[in-house]
N, C-alpha and C positions, 0 to 999 in steps of 0.2 A: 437485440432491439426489443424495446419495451411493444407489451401489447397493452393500448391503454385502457380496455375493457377488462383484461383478465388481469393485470399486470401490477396493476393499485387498486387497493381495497382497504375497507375503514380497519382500524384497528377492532374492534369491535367484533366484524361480518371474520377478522381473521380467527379471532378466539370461539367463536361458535361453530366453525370448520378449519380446526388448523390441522386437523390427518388431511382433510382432503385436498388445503394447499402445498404443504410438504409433499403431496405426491404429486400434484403440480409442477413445482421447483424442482425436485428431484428428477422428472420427464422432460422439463422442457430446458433446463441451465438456466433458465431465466427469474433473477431477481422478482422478488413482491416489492413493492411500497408500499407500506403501511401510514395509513391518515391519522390524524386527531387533528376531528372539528375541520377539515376538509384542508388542513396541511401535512403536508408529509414530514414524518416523525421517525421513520425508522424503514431499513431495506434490511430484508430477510434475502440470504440467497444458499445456494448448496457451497456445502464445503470445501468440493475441489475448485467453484468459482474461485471462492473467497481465497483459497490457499494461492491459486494461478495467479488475480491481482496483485498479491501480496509479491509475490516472486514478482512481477512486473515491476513492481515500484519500487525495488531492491535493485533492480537491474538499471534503473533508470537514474537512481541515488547515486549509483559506483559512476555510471555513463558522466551525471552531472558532475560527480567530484572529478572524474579525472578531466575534463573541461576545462572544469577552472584551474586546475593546477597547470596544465600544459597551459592557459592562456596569463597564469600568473607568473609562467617562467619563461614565458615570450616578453614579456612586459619588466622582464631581469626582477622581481619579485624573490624569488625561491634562492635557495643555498646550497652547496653542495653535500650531499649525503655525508660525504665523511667529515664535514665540519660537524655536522647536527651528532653524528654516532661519537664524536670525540666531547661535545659536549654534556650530551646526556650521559655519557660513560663517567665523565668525572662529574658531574650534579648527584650519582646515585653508587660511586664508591665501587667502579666496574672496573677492574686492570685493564688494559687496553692493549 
């Protein structure tokens, strides 16, 4: 959760104490937002946030494709695996 006093600051107030917001970030996990001209322009966070989101929205990508696949093959969409692996085999000159 954002602290909206500590939490956004100008881009500006960041570069004239940016050790002392990195030790911030780095104590608290918690993202900066960075302004320009009183919009936000840019979020500073630690590494291993930025790494965890990342792995989240990975996990969430695989979640949404297999979704749609299972509701595309509810809906008689899809084909069966060994039609595709006989076609790709002879498209790419694979002995089968």
């Amino acid at each position: 959760m954002l602290d909206l006093k500590k939490d956004i600051q100008s881009l500006t107030t960041f570069r004239r104490n940016s050790a002392d917001f990195m030790k911030q970030i780095k104590k608290t996990k918690r993202p900066l937002v960075l302004t320009v001209k009183g919009q936000a322009a840019a979020v500073v966070q630690d590494v291993e946030a930025y790494q965890r989101l990342r792995d989240i929205a990975a996990a969430a990508d695989f979640h949404e494709a297999a979704r749609q696949g299972l509701e595309e093959s509810e809906q008689g969409l899809g084909r069966p695996v060994q039609e595709f692996f006989a076609e790709f085999e002879a498209a790419n000159g694979i002995p089968g």
